[in-house]
N, C-alpha and C positions, 0 to 999 in steps of 0.2 A: 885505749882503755879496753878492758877485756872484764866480760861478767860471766858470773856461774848463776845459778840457784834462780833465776826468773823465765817465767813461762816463756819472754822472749825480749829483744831488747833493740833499742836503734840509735842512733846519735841523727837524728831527723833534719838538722840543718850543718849542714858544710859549716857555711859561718860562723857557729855556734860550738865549736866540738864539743866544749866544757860542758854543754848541755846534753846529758841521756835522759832517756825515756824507756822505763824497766815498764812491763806488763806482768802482774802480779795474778791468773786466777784460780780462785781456792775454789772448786768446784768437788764438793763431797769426795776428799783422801783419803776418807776411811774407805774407798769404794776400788783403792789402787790395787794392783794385787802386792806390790812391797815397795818399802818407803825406805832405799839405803841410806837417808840423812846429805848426801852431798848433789842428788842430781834431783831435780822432778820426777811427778810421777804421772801414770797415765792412767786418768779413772775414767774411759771410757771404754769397761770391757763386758757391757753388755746385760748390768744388773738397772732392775726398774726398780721403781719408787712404789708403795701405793698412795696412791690421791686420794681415796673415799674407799669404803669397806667393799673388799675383795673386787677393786677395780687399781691394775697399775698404769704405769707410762715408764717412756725410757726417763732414766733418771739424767740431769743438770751434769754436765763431765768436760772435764778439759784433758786432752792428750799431753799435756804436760802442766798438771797441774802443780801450782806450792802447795805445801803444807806446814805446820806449827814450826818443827823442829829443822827444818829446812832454811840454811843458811842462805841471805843472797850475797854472793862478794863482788866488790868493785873493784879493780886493780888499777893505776893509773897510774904513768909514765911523766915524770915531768921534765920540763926542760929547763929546771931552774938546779943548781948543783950547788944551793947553801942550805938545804932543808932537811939536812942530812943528819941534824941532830936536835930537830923538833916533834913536840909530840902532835897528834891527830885530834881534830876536832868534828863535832858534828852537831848542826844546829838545823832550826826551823828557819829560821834568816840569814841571808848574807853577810848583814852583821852578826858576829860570832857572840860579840859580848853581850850578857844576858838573854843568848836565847840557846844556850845550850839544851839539847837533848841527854834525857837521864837513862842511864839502865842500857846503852849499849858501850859495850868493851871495845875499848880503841887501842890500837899498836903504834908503837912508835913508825916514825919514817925510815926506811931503809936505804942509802943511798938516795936516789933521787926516785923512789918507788914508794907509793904508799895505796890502804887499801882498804876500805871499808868494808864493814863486814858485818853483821846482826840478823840474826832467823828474822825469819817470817812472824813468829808470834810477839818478839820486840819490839819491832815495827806497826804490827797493828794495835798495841798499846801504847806504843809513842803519838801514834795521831786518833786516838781515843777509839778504835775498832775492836768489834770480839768476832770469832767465829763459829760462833751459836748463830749471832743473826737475829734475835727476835725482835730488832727494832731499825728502821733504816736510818742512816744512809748504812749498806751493806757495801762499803767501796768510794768510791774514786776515785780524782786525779791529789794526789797527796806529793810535796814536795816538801824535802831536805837538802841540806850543803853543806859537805865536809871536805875539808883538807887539811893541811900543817898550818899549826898554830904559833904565833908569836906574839909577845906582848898581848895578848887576850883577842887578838885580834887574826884574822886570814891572811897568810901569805899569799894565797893561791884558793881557789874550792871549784869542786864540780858541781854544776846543780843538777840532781839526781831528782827526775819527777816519776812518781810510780805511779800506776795507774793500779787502782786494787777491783779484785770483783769478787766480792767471796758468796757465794752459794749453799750451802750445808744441807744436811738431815740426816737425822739418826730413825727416826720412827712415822706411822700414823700420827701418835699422840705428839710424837716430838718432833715435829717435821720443820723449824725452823723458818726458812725461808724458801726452803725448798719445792716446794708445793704452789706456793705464791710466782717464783721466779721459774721455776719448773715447767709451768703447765700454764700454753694458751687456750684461752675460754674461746669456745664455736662461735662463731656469728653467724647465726640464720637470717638469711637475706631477707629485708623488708620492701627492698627496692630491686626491681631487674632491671633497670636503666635510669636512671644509672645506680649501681650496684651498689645497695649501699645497706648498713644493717643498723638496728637501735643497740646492738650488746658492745660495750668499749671491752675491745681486749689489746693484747699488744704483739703478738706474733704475727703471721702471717695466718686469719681466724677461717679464710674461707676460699679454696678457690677449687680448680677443675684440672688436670689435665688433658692434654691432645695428642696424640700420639704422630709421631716422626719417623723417619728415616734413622733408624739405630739411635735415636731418642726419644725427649715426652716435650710437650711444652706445655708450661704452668700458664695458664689463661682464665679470663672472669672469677677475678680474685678479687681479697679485701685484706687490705695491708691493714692491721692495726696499728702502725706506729704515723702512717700516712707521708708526709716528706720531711719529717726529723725522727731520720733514724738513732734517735738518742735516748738511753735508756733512764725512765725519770724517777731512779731510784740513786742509780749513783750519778747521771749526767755523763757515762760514755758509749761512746757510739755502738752502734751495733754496724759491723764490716761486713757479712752475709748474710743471705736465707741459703741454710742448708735443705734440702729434700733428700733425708733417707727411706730408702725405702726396700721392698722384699721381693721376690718373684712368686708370684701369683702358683700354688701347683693347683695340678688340674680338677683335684675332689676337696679342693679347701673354699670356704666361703669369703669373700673380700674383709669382712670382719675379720676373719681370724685371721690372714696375712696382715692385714695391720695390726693386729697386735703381735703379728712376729717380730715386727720392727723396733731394733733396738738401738743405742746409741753405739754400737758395735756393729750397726750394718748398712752395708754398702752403701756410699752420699757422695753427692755433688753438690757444690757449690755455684753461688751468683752473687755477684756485690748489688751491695744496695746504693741508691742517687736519692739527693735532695730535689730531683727533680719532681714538680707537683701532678700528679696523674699519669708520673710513670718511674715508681720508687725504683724498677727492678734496671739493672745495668744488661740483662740478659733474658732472654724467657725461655731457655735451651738449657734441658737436664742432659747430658751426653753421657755416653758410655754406656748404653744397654743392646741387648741384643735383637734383631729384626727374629719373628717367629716366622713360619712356614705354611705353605698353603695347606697342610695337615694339622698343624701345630701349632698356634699360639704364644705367644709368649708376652703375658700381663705383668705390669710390676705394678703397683700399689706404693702410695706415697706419704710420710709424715713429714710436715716442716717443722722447722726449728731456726731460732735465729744465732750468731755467732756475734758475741762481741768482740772490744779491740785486745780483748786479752787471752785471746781465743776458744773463753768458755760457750760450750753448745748450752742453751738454754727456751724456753719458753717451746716446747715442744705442744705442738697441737692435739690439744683434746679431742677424736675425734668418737669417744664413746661418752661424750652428752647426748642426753636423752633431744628426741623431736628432729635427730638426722635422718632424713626420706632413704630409703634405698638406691635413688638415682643419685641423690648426693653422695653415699657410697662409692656406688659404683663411679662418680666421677673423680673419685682422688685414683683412678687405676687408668692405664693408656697400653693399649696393646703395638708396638711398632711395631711397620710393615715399611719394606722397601717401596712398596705402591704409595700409600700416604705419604710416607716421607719423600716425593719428590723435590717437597718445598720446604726450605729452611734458608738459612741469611744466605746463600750462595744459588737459591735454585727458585726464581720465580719462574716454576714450569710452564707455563703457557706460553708466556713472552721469551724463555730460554728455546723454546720449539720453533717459536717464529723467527728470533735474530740469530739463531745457530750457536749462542755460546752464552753461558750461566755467566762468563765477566764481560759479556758485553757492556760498554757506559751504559746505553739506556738504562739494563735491569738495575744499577748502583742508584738512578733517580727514580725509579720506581719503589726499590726496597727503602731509602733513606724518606720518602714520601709515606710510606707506608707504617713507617717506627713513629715519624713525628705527629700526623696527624690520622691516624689511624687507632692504630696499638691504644695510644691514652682513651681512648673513649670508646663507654661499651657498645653505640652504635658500630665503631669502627672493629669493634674485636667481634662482632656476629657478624660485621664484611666478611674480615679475614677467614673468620669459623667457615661462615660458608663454603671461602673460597679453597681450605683444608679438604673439603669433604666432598666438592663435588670437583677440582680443577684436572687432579690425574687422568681422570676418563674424558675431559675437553682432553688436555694434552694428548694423549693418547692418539686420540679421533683424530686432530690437525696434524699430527707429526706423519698422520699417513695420507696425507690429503696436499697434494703441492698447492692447489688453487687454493687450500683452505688457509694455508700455511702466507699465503699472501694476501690474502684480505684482513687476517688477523694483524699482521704487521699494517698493511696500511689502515684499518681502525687504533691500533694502538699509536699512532707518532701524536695524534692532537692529546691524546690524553699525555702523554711523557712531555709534551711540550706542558702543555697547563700544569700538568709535577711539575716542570723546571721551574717555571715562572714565579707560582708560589711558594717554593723553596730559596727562590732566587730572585726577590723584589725586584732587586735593584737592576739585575739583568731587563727585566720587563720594560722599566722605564727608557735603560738604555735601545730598546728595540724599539720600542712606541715612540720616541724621540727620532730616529731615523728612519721609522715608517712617515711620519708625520712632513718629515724633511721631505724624503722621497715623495709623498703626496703633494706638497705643495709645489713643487718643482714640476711635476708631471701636470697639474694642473695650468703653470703660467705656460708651458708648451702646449698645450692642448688648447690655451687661449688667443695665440699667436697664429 
């Protein structure tokens, strides 16, 4: 099978070929800079919305968005060579009869090639969608099945599931859904341990960054979606939290680098997990650059989240009123080759004492540190501390050989207790041959 006209597309199980999975996101096309009719368009180039009077944000945008007049076609090759002179069909069920679809143009079969074919605005009138928006559901997972028809019935059919997301706005007054879908509400923390706030929003409403070694890392945060990253408007997932963000210049104030921030500037990516108390599959923004012992180099951060259709959406508010200025200044991270000693490859202390960042130990120290650390905000003011004050330990031990050996021999019980509680089962297995060995040593010591 071969498709044009959809944000993106996959045949998701082997087993299944006849099954595709098109991803459809209509994310404000008026916003493209041109719409040739046969390819998508890219309406992420940098225009905002306004939310409330003379206050904007980056505006809802997919790098390949649909639009109205935007054909999606399906081509498909069959292996059957008597369909050669029937016509096409295309229904809401498997069963063809009585459930045909009206209003879209179907072509005969050609050979053993047939193809479906209907815009973008057919389709969201076939399963009852507008692209205004002023009412949900705005999208979802929507499926059709078409192939060559005989006696009223399918010879053959693909089942074509779309997933839709559509987005819009035209205005303040006519903002659609845009605004709504648009823009994550702030959640001002009501709890510091654990971190928790009374405002429900749905982006990513509240966190901090830390600064790395030619990165940032997102930390003491508040997922609004929590461990169903599923969007509960149309019911599809949300696949990243994006952090776009700006480079800090030297006479601008952190406010106004955020709002330099547009959906046209510079982002990385992190998947998100159903895992409870640790949504994030990563907490590493990568790709920025270390500043100088003269020089600085601050970048400043907006999230946003990405669903499965690739539309950016739900971009953080971060000009609601009663944001502290430390809260400011904590969406900004200055990297420094100093601080960043430590990231998933560099537990500097313990990299000082065992001589090598892939030593086994450091892999049960860091996988000890992801699982029961990281989730809980006790365990991310560990880590924080251990950010801010472990380069200058390092430092001190890496010139110190006696130092360099009492650190290792402190650190083997702690890596042994990592092991164990990462590794029940191990434990028992030792405590059972300790126990052997005890009792054996004892009938000798009796004798």
């Amino acid at each position: 099978m071969s498709v044009k006209g959809a944000s993106s597309s996959a045949v998701l199980d082997p087993a299944a070929p006849s099954v595709l999975t098109v991803n459809g996101g209509y994310a404000i096309p008026s916003h493209c800079a041109s719409r040739d009719g046969s390819t998508t368009c890219n309406s992420c180039n940098g225009v905002n919305i306004e939310v409330a009077a003379a206050t904007n944000a980056p505006a809802p945008c997919n790098p390949n968005s649909i639009y109205d007049e935007l054909p999606l076609i399906v081509t498909v090759e069959s292996d059957k060579s008597d369909i050669s002179t029937l016509a096409m069909g295309v229904a809401k069920a498997s069963e063809y009869s009585g459930n045909q679809i009206d209003g879209i143009n179907l072509v005969a079969v050609n050979g053993r090639t047939y193809t479906f074919q209907a815009t973008w605005a057919q389709l969201a009138t076939a399963f009852g969608l507008t692209f205004t928006c002023t009412a949900q559901p705005c999208g979802g997972l929507k499926t059709l099945y078409f192939g060559p028809v005989k006696d009223d019935k399918f010879v053959e059919y693909v089942t074509l599931k779309i997933n839709f997301s559509i987005v819009n706005y035209s205005s303040l007054s006519t903002p659609y859904n845009g605004i709504s879908k648009g823009v994550a509400t702030w959640c001002t923390p009501t709890s510091l341990d654990p971190l928790t706030s009374d405002v429900s929003s749905t982006g990513l409403c509240y966190f901090e960054m830390f600064p790395g070694d030619e990165k940032a890392y997102i930390t003491n945060f508040i997922a609004g979606w929590g461990s169903s990253p599923v969007d509960p408007d149309t019911s599809l997932t949300y696949t990243n939290l994006t952090m776009f963000y700006a480079e800090k210049a030297a006479s601008a104030s952190v406010l106004e680098t955020l709002k330099s921030v547009t959906n046209l500037s510079a982002h990385s990516s992190v998947g998100l997990t159903t895992t409870v108390g640790d949504p994030l599959s990563s907490y590493k923004i990568e790709g920025l650059e270390n500043g100088s012992a003269d020089s600085a180099k601050t970048y400043c951060f907006v999230p946003a989240l990405q669903d499965a259709t690739g539309t950016f959406l739900y971009f953080l508010n971060f000009q609601a009123s009663g944001i502290t200025t430390e809260q400011f200044n904590g969406m900004c991270a200055s990297p420094s080759e100093v601080v960043g000693i430590l990231s998933d490859k560099d537990c500097f202390i313990a990299t000082v004492a065992f001589g090598s960042r892939n030593h086994i130990f450091l892999d049960v120290l860091r996988e000890f540190r992801n699982k029961y650390l990281h989730p809980f905000t006790w365990g991310k003011k560990v880590i924080k501390f251990y950010y801010a004050n472990g380069p200058s330990w390092a430092k001190s031990i890496s010139e110190n050989t006696l130092a360099k050996a009492v650190v290792k021999v402190t650190l083997l019980p702690i890596i042994a207790i990592a092991f164990f509680v990462l590794n029940p089962l191990w434990l028992c297995v030792v405590s059972g041959f300790g126990f052997l060995g005890y009792r054996r040593w004892k009938r000798r010591g009796s004798k």
